[in-house]
C-alpha positions in Angstrom: 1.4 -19.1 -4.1 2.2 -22.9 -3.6 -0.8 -24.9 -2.3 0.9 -26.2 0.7 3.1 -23.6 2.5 6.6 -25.0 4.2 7.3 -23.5 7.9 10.0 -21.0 6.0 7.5 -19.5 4.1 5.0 -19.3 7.2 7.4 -17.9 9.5 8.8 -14.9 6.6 5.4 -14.1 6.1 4.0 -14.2 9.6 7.4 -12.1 10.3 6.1 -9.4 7.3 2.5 -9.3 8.5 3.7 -7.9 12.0 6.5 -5.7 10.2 3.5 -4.5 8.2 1.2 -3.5 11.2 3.9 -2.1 13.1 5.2 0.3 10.6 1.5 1.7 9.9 1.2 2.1 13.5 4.3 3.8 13.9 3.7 5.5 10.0 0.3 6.9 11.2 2.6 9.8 13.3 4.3 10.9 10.1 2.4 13.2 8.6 2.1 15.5 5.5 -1.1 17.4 5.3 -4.2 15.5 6.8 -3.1 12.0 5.5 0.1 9.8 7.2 2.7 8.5 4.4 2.5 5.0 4.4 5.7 3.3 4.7 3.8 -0.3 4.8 3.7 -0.6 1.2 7.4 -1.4 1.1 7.4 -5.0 2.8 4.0 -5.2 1.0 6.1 -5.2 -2.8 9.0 -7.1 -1.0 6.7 -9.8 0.5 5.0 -10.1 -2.5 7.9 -10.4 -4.8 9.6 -13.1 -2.1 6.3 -15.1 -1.6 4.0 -14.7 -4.1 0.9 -12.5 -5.3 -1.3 -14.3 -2.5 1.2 -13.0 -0.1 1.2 -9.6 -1.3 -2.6 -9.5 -1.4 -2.3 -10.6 2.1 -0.6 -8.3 3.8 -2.2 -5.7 1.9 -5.5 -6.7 3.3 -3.5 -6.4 6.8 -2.2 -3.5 5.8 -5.9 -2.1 5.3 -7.4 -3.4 8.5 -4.4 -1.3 10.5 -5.9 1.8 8.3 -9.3 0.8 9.1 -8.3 0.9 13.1 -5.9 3.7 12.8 -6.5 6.1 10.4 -10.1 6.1 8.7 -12.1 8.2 11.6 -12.8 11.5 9.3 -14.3 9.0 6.4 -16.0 6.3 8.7 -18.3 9.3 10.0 -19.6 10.1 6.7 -20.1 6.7 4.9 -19.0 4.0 7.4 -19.7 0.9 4.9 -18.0 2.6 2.0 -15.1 3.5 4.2 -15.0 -0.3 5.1 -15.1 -1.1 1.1 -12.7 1.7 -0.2 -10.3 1.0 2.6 -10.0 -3.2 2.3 -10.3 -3.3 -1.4 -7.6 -0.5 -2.3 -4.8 -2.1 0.1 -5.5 -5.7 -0.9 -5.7 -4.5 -4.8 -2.4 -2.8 -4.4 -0.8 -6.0 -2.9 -2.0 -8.3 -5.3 -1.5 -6.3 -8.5 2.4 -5.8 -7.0 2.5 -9.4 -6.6 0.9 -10.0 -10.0 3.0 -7.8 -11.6 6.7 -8.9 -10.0 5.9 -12.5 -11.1 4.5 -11.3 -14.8 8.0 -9.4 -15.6 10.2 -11.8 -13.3 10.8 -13.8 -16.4 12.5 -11.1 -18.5 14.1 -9.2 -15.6 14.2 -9.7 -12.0 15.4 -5.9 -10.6 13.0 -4.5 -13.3 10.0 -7.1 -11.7 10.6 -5.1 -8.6 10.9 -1.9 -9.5 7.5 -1.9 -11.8 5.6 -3.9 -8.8 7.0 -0.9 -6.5 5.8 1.6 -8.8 2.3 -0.6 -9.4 1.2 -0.7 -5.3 1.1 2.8 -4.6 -0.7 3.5 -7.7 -3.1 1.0 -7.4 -3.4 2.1 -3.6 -3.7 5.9 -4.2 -5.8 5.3 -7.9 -8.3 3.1 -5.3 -8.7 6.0 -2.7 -9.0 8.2 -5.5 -11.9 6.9 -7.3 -13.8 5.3 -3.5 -13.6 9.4 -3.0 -15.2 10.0 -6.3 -17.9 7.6 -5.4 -18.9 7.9 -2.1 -17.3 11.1 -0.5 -16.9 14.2 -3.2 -20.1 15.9 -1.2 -17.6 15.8 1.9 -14.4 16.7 0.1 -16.3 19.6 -1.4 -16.6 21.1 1.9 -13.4 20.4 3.3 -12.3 21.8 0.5 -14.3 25.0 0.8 -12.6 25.0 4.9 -9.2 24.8 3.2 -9.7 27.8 1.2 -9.1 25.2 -2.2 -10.8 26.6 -5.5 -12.5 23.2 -5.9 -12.7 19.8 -4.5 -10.3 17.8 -6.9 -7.9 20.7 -6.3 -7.8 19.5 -2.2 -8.2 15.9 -3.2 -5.0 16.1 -5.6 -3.3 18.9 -4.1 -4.4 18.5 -0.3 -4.9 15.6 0.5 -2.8 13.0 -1.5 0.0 14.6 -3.7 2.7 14.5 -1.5 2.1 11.3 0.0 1.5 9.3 -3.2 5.3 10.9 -4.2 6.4 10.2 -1.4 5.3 7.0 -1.4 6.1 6.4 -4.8 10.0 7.5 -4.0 10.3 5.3 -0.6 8.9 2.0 -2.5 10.9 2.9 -5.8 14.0 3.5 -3.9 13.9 0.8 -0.8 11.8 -2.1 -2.3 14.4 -4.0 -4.9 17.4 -2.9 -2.4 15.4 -5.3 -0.1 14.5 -8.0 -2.1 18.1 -8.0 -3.5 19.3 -8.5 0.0 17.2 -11.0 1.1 17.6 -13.1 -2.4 21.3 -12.4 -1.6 20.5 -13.9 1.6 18.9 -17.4 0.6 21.4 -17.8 -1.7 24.2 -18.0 1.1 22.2 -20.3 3.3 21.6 -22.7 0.9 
């Protein structure tokens, strides 16, 4: 991101932080099995492609604080601390590596920039989770896994808990991300 931000850039990234907490408010009703689908990650990709990889790390810190608030109760009652660290680092990792990969491949191809830094967030995101669970919560998963009737706990983890949310995920971000970015480069073409 540029060193000194112009009131443009302020005001489109101001106006993505509050699209981002208010569609992981409203995305934290939608769910499929014991996790909501996160539709955030979407302006998270778009923002960071628009305004850089500080943007996207940004709001995917903002996007983690709303998950922290929202959405975190059954791990914060285990491991509160590592709830705190799994849940910050994995959105702001996701943001940043989205925005660090749309500006690596912009050069070669714009619409393929977007589409690998939509595919990059959610993995990064879910990979994140995945691996903070490894560390700090398998004792836990083990016997929520046992409640669930699941044959083992990386059975629930991958089956249970985030297999169809990462696809789904994966599919909204793949599918809405460049269409938006498109638009709004369309956008700031015409009013220039």
């Amino acid at each position: 991101m540029k060193k000194h931000m112009n009131t443009r850039t302020l005001t489109g990234l101001a106006l993505f932080t509050a699209i981002v907490v208010v569609l992981q408010l409203l995305g934290a009703f939608i769910k499929f099995g014991p996790f909501s689908i996160s539709l955030t990650l979407v302006p998270i990709v778009v923002g960071a492609a628009i305004y850089g990889w500080g943007a996207g790390a940004w709001l995917g810190f903002v996007f983690s604080f709303v998950v922290l608030l929202t959405d975190s109760a059954a791990f914060m009652v285990v491991n509160a601390p590592a709830t705190i660290l799994v849940v910050l680092v994995k959105g702001t990792a996701a943001g940043l590596c989205a925005g660090l990969v749309y500006k690596a491949l912009a050069k070669v191809n714009d619409w393929l920039a977007v589409i690998c830094a939509a595919i990059v967030c959610p993995v990064v995101n879910t990979g994140l989770f995945v691996v903070g669970c490894e560390l700090f919560f398998m004792p836990t998963i083990s016997e929520w896994a046992a409640a669930a009737g699941f044959p083992s706990a990386g059975n629930f983890l991958i089956f249970g808990m985030i297999g169809i949310n990462f696809l789904a995920e994966l599919v909204i971000n793949i599918v809405l991300s460049p269409v938006i970015v498109r638009l709004i480069k369309i956008g700031k073409k015409e009013n220039r």
